[in-house]
C-alpha positions as CSV (number, residue, x, y, z in Angstrom):
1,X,-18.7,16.0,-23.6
2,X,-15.8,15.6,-21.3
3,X,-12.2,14.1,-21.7
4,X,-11.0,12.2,-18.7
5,X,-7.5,11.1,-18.6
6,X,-6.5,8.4,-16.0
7,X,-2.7,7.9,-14.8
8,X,-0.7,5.2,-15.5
9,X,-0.3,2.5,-12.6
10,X,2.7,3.5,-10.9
11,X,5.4,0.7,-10.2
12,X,7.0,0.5,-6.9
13,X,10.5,-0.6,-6.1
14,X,11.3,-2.5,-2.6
15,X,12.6,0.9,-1.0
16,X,8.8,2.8,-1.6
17,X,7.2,0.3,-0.6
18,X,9.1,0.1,3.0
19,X,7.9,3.7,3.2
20,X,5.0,3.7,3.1
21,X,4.3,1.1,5.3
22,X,6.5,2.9,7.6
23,X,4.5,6.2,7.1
24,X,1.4,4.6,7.5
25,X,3.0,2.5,11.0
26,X,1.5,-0.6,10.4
27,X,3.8,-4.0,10.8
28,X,4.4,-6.0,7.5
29,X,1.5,-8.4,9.0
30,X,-1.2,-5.9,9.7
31,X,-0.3,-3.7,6.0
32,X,-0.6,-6.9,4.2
33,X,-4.6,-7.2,5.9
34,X,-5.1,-3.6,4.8
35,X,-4.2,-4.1,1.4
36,X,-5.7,-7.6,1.2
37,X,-2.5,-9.6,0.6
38,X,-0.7,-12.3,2.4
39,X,2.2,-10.8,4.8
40,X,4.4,-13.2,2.4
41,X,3.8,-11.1,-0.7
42,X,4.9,-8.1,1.0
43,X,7.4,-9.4,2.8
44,X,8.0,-10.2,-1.3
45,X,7.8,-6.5,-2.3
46,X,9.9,-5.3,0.2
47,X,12.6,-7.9,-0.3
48,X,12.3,-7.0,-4.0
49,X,11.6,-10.9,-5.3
50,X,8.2,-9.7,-6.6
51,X,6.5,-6.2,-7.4
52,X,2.7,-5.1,-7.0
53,X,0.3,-4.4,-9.8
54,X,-3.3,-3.5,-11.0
55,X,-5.2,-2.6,-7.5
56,X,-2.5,-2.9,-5.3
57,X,-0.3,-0.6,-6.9
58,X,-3.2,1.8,-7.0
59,X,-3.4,1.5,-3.3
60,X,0.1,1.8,-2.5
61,X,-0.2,5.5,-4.5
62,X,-3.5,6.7,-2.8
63,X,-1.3,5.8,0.2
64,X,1.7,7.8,-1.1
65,X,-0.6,10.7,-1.8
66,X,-2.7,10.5,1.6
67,X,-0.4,8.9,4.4
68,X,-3.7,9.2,6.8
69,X,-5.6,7.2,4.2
70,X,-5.4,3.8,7.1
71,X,-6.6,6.4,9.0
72,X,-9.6,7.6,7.2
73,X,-10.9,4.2,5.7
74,X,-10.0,2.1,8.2
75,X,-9.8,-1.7,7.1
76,X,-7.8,-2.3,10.0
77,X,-8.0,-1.4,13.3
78,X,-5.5,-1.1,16.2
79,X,-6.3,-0.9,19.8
80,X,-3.4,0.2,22.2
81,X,-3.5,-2.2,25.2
């Protein structure tokens, strides 16, 4: 038998959040496709009127942890033209 232990969802204030779309370099629009959101509700979370939960908080820490994560599962995809 084996004990797993999960982590508590981590909650994000307006300030994380703006980091690591930063570190990641996506625009509000094209983060908000990544994470499957509108680009209102983070345009929300970064203005600090509303904060993510459940998946997307999960996300937002895989990202924290891994800033080449858009990088390695690529949802989105950016062409230079």
């Amino acid at each position: 038998r084996r004990v797993v232990t999960i982590m508590p969802v981590k909650e994000y204030g307006a300030e994380e959040i703006k980091a690591i779309r930063r570190n990641t370099g996506l625009s509000q629009k094209l983060f908000a496709g990544y994470m499957g959101v509108s680009d209102k509700t983070v345009e929300a979370w970064e203005s600090g009127k509303n904060k993510p939960s459940g998946a997307a908080s999960r996300l937002l820490n895989m990202m924290e942890m891994d800033s080449e994560l858009t990088v390695a599962f690529p949802f989105v995809t950016v062409s230079n033209s």
